[in-house]
Z-matrix of the N, CA and C atoms (Angstrom, degrees):
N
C 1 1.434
C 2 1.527 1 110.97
N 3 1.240 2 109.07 1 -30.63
C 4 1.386 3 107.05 2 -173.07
C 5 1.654 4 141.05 3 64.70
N 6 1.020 5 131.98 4 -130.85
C 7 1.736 6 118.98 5 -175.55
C 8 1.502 7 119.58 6 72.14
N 9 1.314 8 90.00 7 -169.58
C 10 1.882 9 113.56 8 176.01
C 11 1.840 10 104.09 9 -68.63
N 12 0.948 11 117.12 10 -7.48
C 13 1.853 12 93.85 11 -179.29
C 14 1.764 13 92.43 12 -110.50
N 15 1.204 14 97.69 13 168.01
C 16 1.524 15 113.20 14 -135.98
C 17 1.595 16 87.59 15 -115.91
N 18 1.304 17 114.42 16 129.04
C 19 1.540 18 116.51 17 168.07
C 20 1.698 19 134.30 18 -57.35
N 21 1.311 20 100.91 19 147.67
C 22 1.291 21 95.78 20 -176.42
C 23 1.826 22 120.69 21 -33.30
N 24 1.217 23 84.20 22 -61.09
C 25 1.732 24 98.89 23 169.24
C 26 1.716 25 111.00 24 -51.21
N 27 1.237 26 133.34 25 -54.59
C 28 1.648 27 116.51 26 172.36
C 29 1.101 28 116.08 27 -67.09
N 30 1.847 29 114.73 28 -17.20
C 31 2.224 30 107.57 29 165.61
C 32 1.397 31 101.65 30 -54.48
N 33 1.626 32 117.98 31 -63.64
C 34 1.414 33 113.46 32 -161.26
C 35 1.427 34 98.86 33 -75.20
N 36 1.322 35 142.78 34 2.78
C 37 1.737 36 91.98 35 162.35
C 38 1.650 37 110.49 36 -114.74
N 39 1.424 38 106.63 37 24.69
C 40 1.349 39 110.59 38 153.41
C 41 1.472 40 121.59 39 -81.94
N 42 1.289 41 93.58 40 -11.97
C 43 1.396 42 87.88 41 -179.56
C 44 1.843 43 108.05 42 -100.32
N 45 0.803 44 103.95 43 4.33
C 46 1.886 45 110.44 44 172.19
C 47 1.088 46 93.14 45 -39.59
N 48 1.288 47 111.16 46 159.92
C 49 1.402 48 118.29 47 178.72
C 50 1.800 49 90.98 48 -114.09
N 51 1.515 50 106.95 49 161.87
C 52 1.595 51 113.94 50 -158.59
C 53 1.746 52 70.93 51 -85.48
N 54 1.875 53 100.28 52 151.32
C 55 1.202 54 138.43 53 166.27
C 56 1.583 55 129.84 54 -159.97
N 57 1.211 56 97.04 55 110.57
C 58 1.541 57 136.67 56 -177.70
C 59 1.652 58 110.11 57 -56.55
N 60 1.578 59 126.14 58 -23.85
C 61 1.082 60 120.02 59 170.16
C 62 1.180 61 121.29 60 -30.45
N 63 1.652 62 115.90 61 149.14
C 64 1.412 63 107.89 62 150.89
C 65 1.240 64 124.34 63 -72.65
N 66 1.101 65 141.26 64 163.33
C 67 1.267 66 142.41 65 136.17
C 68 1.187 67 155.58 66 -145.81
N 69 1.701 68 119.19 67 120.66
C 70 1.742 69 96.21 68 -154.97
C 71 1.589 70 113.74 69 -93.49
N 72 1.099 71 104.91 70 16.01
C 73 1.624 72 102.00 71 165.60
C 74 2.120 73 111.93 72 -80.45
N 75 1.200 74 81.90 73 -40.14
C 76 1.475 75 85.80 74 170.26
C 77 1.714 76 131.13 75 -59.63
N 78 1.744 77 80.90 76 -45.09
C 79 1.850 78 87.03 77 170.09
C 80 1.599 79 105.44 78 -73.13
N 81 1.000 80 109.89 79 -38.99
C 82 1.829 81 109.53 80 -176.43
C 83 1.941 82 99.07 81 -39.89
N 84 1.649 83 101.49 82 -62.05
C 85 1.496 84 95.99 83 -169.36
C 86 1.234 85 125.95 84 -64.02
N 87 1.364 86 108.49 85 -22.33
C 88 1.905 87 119.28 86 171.24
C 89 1.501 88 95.22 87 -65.55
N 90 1.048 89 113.76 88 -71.71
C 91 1.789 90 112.29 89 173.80
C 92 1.254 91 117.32 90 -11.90
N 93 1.234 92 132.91 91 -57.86
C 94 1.247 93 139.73 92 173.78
C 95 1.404 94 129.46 93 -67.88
N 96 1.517 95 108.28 94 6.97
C 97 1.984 96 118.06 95 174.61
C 98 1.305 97 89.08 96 -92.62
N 99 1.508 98 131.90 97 154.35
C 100 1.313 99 138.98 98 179.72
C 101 2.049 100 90.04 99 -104.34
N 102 1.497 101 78.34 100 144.69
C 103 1.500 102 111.83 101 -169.66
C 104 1.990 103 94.51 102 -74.34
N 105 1.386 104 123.45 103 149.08
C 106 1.269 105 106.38 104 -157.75
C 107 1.734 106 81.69 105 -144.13
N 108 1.139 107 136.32 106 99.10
C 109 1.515 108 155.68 107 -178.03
C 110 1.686 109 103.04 108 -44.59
N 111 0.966 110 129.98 109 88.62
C 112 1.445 111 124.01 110 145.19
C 113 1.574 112 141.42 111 -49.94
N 114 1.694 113 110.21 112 -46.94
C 115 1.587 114 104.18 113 162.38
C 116 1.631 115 86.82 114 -142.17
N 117 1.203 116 96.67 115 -128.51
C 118 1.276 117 113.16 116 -164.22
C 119 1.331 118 103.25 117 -98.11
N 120 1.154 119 126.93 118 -27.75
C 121 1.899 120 117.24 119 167.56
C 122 1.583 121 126.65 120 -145.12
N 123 1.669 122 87.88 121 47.74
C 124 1.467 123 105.81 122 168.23
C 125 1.422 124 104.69 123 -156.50
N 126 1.280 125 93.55 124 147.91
C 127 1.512 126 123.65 125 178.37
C 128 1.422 127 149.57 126 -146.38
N 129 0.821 128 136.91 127 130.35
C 130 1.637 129 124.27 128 -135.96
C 131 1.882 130 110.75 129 -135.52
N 132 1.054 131 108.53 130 167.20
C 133 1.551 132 127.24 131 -164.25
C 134 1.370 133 106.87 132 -149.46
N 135 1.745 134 117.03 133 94.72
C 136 1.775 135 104.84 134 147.95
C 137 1.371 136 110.33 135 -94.21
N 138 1.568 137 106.54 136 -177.27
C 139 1.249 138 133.20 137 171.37
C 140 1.579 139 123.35 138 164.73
N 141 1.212 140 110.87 139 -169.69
C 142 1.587 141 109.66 140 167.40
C 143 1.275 142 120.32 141 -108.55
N 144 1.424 143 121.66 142 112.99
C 145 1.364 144 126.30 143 -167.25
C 146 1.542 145 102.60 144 -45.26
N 147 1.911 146 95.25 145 134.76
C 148 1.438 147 90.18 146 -178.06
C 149 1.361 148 105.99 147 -82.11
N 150 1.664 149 140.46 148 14.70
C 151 1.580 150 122.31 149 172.94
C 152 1.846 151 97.11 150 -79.20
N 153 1.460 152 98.49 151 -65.92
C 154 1.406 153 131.23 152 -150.87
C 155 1.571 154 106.51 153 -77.24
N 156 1.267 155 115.65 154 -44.56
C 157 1.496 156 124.61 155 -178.63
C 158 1.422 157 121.98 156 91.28
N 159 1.324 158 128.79 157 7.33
C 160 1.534 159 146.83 158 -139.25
C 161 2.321 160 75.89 159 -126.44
N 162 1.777 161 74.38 160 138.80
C 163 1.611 162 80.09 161 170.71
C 164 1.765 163 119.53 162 -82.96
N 165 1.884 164 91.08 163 128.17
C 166 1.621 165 92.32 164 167.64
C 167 1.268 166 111.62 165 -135.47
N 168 1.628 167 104.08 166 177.08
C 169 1.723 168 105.31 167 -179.05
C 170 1.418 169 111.35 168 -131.80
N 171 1.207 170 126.85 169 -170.32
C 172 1.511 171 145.06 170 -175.78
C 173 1.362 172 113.57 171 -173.26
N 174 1.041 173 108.45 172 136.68
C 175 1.578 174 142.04 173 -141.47
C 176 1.569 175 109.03 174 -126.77
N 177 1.480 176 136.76 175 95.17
C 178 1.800 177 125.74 176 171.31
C 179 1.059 178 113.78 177 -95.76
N 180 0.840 179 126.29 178 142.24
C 181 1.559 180 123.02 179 159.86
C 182 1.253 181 122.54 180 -143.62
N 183 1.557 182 126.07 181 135.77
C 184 1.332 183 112.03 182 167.33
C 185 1.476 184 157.03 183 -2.24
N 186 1.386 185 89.85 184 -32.00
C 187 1.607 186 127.01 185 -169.52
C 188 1.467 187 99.70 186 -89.30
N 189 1.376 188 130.19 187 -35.13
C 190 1.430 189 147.24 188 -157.47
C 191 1.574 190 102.73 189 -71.80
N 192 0.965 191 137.98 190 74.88
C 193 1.552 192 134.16 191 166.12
C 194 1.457 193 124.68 192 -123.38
N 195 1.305 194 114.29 193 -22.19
C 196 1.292 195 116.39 194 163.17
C 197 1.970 196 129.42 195 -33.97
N 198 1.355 197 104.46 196 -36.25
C 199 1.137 198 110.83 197 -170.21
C 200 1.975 199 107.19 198 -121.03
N 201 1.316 200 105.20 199 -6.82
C 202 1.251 201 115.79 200 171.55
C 203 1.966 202 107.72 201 -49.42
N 204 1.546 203 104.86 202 133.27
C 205 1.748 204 111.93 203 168.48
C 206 1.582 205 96.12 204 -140.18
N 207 1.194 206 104.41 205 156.56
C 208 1.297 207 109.70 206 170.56
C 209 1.500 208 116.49 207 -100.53
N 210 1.139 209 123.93 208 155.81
C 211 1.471 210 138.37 209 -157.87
C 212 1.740 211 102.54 210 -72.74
N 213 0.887 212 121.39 211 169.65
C 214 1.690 213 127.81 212 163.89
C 215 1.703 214 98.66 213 -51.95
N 216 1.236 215 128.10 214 148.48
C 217 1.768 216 144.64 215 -168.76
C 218 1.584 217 96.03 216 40.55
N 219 1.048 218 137.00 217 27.69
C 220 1.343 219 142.56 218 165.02
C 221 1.539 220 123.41 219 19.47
N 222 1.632 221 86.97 220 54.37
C 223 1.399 222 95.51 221 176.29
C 224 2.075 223 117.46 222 -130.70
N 225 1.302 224 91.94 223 34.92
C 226 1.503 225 103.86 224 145.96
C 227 1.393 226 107.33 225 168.07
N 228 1.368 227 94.51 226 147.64
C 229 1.872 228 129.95 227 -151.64
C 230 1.138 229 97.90 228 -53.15
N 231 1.347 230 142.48 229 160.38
C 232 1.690 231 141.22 230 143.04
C 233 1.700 232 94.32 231 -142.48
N 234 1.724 233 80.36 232 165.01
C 235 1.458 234 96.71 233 -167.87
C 236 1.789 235 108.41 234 -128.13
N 237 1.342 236 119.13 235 168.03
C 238 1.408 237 110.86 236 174.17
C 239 1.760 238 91.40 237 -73.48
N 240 1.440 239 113.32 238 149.08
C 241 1.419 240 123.04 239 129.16
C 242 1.207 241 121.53 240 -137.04
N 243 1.830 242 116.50 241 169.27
C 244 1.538 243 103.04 242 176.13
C 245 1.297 244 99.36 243 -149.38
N 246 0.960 245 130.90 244 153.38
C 247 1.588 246 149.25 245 143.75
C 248 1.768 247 108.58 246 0.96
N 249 1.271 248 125.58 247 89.22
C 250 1.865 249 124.63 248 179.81
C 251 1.655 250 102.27 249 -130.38
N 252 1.690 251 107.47 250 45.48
C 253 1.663 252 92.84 251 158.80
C 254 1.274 253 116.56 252 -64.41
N 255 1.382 254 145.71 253 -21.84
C 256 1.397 255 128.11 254 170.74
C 257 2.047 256 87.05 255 113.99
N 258 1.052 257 116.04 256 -9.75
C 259 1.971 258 109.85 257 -178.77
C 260 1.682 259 97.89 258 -75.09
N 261 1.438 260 82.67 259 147.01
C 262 1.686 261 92.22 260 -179.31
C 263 1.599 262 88.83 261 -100.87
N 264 1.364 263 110.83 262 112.70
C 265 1.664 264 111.44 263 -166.80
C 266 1.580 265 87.97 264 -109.98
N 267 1.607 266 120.04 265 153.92
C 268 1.502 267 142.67 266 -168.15
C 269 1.688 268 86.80 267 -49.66
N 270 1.423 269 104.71 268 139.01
C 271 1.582 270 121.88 269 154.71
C 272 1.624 271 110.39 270 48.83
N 273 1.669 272 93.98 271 45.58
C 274 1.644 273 111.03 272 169.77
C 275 1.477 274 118.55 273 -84.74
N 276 0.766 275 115.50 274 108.86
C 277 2.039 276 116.86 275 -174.24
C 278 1.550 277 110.44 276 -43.79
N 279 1.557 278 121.84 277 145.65
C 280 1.595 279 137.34 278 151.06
C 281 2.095 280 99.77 279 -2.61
N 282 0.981 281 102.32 280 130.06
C 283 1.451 282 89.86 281 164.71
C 284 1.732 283 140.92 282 56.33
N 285 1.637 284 91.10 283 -4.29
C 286 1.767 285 106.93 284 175.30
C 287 1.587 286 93.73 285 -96.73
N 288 1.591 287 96.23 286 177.72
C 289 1.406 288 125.77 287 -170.86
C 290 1.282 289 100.92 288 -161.47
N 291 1.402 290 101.12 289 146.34
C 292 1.851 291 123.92 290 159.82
C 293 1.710 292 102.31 291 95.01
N 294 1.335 293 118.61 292 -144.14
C 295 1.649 294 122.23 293 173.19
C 296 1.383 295 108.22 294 -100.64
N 297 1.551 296 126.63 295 -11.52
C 298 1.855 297 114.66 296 -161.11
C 299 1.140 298 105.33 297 105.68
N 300 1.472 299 137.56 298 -74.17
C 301 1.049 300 159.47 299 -163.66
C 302 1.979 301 103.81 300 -13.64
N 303 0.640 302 122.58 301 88.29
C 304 1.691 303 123.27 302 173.43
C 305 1.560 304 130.21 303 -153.08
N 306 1.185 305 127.92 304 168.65
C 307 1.243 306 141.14 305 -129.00
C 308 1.676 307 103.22 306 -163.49
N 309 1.823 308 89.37 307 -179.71
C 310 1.521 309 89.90 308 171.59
C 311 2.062 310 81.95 309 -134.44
N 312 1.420 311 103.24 310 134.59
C 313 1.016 312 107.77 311 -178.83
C 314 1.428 313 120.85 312 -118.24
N 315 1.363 314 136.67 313 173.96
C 316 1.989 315 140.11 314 -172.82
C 317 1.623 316 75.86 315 -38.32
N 318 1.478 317 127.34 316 177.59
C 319 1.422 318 142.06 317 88.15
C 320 1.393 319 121.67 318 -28.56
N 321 1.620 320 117.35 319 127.71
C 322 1.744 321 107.63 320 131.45
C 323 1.710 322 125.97 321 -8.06
C-alpha cells in the first residue's frame, strides 16, 4: 500500500540499538556510492546506510585532515565516516546521531 507509515522492516531497524563498532564491510559498501563534486573542494556521498537503512551523507573537503589515515601500502587516503541519518536509534549516547555504524572510507 505504501504511504507515510513506515514498514515493518524500517520499525525494526529503528529500533537497532546505536553501535559504535567499526566496520569494514560497511565502509566497503559506502565506498561504492560515487563521490558527487559540489565546488572545487568538496564532495559528497548519499545513500542508505548499509546497517540501519535510513538516508545518510558524507561530506570531504580539503580542509578534512584531521581524521584522514592511509589504507594498508598507503596508497590511498581514507577518512572516518559514520552513520548521521538524524534517527534517534535505541541506546544512542548524549549528543550522537544515526546507528554507530562507521568506517574509514576512499577520500573524495
Amino acid at each position: 500500500m505504501g504511504g507515510w507509515w513506515p514498514s515493518s522492516e524500517e520499525e525494526q531497524r529503528e529500533e537497532l540499538s546505536f553501535d559504535a563498532s567499526r566496520d569494514p564491510g560497511w565502509a566497503k559498501q559506502v565506498d561504492e556510492w560515487p563521490w558527487i563534486e559540489r565546488d572545487e573542494e568538496t564532495a559528497a556521498k548519499t545513500g542508505a546506510c548499509p546497517r540501519c537503512g535510513h538516508h545518510m551523507s558524507v561530506v570531504d573537503t580539503a580542509a578534512v585532515h584531521a581524521r584522514m589515515v592511509l589504507a594498508d601500502g598507503g596508497e590511498k587516503p581514507r577518512r572516518y565516516a559514520a552513520c548521521n541519518c538524524g534517527v534517534k536509534h535505541a541506546d544512542t549516547p548524549e549528543g550522537e546521531s544515526g546507528c554507530g555504524a562507521n568506517g574509514l572510507i576512499e577520500r573524495a
